[in-house]
C-alpha positions as CSV (number, residue, x, y, z in Angstrom):
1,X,-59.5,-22.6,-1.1
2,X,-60.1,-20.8,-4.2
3,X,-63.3,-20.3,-5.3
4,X,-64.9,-20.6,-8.8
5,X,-65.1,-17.0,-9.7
6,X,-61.6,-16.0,-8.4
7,X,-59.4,-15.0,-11.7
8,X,-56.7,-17.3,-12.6
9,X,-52.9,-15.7,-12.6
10,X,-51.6,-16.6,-15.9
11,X,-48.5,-18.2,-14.0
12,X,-51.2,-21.4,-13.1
13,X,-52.8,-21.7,-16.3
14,X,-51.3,-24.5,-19.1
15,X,-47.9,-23.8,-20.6
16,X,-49.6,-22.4,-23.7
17,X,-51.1,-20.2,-22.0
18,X,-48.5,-18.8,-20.1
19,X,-45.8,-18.6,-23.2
20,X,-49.0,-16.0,-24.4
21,X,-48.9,-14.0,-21.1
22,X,-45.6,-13.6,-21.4
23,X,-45.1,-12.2,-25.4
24,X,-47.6,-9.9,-24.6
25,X,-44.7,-8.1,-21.8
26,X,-43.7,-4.9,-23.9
27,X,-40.2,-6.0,-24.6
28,X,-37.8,-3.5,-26.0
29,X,-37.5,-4.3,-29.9
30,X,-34.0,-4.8,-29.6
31,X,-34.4,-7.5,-27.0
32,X,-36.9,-9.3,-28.9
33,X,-35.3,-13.2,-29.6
34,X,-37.0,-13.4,-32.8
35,X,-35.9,-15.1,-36.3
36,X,-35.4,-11.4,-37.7
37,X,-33.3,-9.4,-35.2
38,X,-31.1,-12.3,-34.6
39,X,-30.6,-12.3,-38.4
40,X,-29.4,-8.7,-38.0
41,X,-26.6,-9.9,-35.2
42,X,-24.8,-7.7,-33.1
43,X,-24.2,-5.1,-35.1
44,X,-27.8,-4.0,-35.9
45,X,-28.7,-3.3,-32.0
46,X,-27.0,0.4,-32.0
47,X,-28.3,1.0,-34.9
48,X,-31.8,0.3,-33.7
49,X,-30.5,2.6,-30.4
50,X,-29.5,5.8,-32.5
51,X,-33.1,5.4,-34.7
52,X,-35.0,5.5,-31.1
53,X,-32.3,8.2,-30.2
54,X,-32.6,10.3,-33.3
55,X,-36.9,9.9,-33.0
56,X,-37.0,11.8,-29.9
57,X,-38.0,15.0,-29.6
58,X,-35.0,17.7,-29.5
59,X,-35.3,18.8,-26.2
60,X,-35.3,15.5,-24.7
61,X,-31.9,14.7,-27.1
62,X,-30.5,17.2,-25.7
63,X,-31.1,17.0,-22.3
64,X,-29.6,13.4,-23.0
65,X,-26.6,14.2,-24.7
66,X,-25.8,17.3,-21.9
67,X,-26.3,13.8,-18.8
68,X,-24.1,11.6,-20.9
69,X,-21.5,13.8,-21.3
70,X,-21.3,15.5,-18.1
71,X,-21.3,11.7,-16.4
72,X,-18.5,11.1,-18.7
73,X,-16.1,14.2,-17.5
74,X,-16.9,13.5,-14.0
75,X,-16.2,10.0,-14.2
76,X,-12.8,10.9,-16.2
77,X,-12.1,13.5,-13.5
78,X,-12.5,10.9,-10.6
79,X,-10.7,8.0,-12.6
80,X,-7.4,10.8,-13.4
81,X,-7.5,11.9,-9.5
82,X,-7.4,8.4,-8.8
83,X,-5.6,6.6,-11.1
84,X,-3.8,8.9,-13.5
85,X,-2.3,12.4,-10.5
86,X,1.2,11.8,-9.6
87,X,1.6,12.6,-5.9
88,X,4.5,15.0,-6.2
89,X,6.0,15.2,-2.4
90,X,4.7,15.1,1.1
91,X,3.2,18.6,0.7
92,X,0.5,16.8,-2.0
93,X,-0.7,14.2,0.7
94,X,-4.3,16.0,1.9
95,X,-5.8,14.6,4.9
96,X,-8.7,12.7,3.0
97,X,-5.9,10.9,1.1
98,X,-4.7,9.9,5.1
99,X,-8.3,9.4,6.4
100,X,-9.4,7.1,3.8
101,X,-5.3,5.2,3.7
102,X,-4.5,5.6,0.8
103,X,-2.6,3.1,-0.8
104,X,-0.3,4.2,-3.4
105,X,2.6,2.3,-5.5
106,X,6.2,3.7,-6.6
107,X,10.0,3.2,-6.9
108,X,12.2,3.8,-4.0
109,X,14.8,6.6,-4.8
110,X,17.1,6.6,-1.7
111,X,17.4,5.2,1.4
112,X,18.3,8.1,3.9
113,X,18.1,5.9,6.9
114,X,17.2,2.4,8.7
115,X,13.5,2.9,8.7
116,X,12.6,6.1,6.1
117,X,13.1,6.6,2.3
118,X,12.7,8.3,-0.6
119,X,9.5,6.9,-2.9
120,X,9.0,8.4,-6.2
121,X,4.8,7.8,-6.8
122,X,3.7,6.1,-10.2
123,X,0.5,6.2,-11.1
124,X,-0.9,3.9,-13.2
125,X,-1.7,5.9,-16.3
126,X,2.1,6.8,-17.3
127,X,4.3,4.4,-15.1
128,X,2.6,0.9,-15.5
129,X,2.0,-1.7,-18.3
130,X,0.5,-0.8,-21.3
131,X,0.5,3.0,-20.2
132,X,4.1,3.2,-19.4
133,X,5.6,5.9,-21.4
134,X,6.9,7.9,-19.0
135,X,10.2,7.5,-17.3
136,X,11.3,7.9,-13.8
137,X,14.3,10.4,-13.0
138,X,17.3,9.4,-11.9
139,X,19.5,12.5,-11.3
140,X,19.3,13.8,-8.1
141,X,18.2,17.3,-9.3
142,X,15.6,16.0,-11.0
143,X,14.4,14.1,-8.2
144,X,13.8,17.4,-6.3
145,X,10.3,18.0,-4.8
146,X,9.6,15.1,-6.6
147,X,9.8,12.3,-3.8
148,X,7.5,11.8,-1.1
149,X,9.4,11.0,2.8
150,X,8.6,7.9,3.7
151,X,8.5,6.5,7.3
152,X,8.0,3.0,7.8
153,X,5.6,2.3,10.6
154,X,5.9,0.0,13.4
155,X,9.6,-0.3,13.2
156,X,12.4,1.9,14.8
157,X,16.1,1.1,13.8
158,X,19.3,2.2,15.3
159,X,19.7,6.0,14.8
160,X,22.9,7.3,12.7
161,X,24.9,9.9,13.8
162,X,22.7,12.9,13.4
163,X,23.6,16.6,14.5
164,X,26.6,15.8,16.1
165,X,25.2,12.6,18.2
166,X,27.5,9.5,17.8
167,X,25.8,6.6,16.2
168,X,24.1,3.8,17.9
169,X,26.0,0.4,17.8
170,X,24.7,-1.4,14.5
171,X,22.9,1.2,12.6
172,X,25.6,0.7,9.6
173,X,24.4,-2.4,9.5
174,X,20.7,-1.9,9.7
175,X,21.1,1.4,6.6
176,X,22.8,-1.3,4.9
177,X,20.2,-3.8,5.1
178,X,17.3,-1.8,4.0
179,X,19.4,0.0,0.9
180,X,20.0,-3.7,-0.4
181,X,16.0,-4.6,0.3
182,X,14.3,-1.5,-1.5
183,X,16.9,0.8,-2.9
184,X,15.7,1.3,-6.7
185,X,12.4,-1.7,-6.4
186,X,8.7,-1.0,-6.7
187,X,6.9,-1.3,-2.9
188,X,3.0,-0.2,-2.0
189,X,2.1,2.0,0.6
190,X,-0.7,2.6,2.9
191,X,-0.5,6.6,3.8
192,X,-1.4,6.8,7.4
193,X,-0.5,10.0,8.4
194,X,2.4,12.9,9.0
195,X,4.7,13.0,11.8
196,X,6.8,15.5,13.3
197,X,9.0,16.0,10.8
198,X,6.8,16.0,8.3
199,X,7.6,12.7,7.0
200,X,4.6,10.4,5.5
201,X,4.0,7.7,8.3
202,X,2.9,4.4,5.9
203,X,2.9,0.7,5.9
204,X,5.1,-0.6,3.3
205,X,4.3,-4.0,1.5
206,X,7.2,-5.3,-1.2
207,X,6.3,-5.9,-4.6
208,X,5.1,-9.8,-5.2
209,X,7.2,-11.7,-7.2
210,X,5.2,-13.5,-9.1
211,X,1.0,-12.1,-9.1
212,X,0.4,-8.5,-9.6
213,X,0.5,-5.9,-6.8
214,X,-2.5,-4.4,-7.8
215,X,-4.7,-8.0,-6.5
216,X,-2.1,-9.2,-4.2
217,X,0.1,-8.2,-1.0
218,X,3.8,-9.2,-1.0
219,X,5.9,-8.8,2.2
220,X,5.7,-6.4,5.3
221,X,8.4,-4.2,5.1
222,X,8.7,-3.8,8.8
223,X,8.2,-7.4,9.4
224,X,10.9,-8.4,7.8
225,X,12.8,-6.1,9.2
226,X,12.0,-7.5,12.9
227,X,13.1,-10.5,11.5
228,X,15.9,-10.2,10.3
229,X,16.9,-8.7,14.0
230,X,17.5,-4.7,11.8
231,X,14.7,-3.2,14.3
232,X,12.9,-2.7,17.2
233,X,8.9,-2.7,17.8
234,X,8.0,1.1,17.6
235,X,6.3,1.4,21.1
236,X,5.9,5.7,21.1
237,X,2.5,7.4,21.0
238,X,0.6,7.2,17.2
239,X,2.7,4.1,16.6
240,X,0.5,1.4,13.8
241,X,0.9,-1.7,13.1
242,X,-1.0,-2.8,10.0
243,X,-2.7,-6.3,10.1
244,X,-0.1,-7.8,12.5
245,X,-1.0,-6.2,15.6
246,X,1.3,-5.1,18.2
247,X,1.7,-8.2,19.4
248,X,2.6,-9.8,16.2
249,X,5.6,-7.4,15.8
250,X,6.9,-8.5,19.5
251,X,6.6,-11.5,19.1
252,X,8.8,-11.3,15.1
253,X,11.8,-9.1,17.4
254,X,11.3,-12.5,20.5
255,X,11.9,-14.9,17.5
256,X,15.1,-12.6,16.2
257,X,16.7,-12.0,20.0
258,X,16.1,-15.9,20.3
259,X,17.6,-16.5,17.1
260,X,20.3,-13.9,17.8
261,X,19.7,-12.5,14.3
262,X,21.1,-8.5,13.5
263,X,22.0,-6.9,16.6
264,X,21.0,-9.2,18.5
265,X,23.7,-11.4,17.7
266,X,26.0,-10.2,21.0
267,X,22.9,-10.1,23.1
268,X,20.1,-8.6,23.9
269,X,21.0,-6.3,26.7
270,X,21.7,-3.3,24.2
271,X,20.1,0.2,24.1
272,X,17.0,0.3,22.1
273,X,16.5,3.8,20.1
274,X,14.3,5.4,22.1
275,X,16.3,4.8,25.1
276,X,19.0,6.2,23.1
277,X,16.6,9.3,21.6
278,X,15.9,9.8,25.6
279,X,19.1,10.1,27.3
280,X,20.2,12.2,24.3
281,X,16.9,14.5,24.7
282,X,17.4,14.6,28.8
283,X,21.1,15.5,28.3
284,X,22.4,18.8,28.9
285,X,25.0,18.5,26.5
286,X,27.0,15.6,24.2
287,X,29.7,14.8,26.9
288,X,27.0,14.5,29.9
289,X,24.4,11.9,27.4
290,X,27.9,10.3,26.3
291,X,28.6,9.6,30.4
292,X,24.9,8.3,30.7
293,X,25.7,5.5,28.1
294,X,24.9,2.5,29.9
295,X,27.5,-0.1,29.6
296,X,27.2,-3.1,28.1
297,X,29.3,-6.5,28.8
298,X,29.8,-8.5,25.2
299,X,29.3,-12.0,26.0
300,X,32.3,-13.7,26.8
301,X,32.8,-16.9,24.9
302,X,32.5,-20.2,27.5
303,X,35.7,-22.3,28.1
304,X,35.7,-25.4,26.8
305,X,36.6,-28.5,28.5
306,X,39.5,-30.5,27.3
307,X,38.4,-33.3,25.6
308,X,36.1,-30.4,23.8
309,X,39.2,-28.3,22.8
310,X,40.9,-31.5,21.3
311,X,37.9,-33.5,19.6
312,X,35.5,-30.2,18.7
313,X,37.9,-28.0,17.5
């Protein structure tokens, strides 16, 4: 209980004598509400700034100006590296950029195989709306060193023929596939890291058809492959999977093999790629890995009964 000679905090008093406690606060001039400055308007407040500015003492202006101007060229510096550097080829991806996955948005060039590409990186400053005034090349020899190797991750589609190997049943079909999906269309990708061959391991997202990329996903790349029965689930050491998990891509190549979607459409009893990778690697030469091909039985079609064959036709 408060005593008679305890102060009273100017917050308990009477409204009036609040409002007094609280004009007496040393308020910047400029943020005083009164019936003079907000005659002024707008307007007048940097002018009030550069009179406090220019009534400082020299050394003090200076050490101001020499802070606001070095903030400036930093922050410029960090917004270009971020925003504004092209990302030539693979040989530009440092491992920050694949420690902190980066996620970086371009046009796919060419499609060299069924799960890697050719993307051509477009900043925002140059490439995108209003700042696009800069084209992207075309020509193949101006396209030199200027694409980065893209491997999609989580996905492994039938291998072409490749140094004198035969190609895998279906991988036609599967190059064709992804050339119609991406060849030439803007996708984003998450850098994750560098494989063997040097190639850029990343998840690749489509480009939404409607909202802007830069707020909103559009489809997985390799989820839609799966789906569509193009791929297998990439089960070899270092594999990533991106926000569907493992088990989420099994269970997108189940619902294709069920469906009998792709390759899948004579069966499911086929050799996966890295089946095919393995007996080509264990191998001693072409002719031996050709007589390790397991053999495969097409399904035969089932005979129809006779009232089938003459009213289901």
């Amino acid at each position: 209980m408060r005593t008679c000679s305890e102060p009273r905090s100017p917050a308990a008093g009477p409204p009036e004598s609040r409002t007094r406690a609280m004009s007496s606060i040393p308020w910047p001039s400029w943020l005083k509400s009164d019936t003079k400055t907000t005659s002024l308007g707008l307007w007048e407040h940097p002018r009030q700034l550069k009179a406090q500015f220019d009534a400082l003492p020299p050394a003090v202006a200076a050490l101001t100006t020499f802070t606001l101007g070095s903030a400036t060229a930093v922050s410029s510096v960090l917004l270009y590296k971020r925003y504004g550097r092209r990302i030539r080829n693979s040989e530009w991806i440092t491992p920050k950029l694949l420690t902190r996955k980066r996620w970086v948005k371009g046009v796919v060039t060419s499609v060299g195989d069924g799960d890697n590409f050719r993307f051509y990186h477009t900043p925002v400053f140059g490439y995108t709306f209003p700042f696009n005034f800069k084209r992207i090349p075309t020509q193949t020899k101006e396209l030199k060193h200027e694409t980065l190797h893209i491997r999609i991750a989580g996905v492994d589609a039938p291998e072409a023929a490749h140094f004198g190997k035969p190609a895998q049943p279906y991988s036609a079909e599967s190059l064709e596939w992804l050339r119609n999906r991406i060849t030439a269309k803007k996708v984003y990708c998450q850098l994750l890291r560098k494989d063997q061959y040097g190639r850029v391991v990343a998840e690749v997202y489509l480009s939404p058809r409607i909202l802007p990329g830069f707020f909103f996903y559009g489809k997985n790349l390799a989820a839609e492959m799966l789906k569509a029965g193009w791929a297998v689930t990439y089960e070899q050491a270092g594999a990533e999977y991106g926000r569907l998990g493992k088990e989420g891509y099994f269970q997108l190549e189940a619902d294709a093999k069920a469906a009998r979607r792709g390759m899948w459409k004579d069966g499911t009893k086929g050799e996966t790629p890295a089946q095919y990778k393995r007996r080509h690697a264990m191998a001693g030469s072409l002719e031996e890995a050709e007589a390790a091909k397991p053999v495969v039985d097409k399904p035969t079609a089932a005979t129809k009964s006779w009232w089938r064959r003459v009213f289901l036709r």
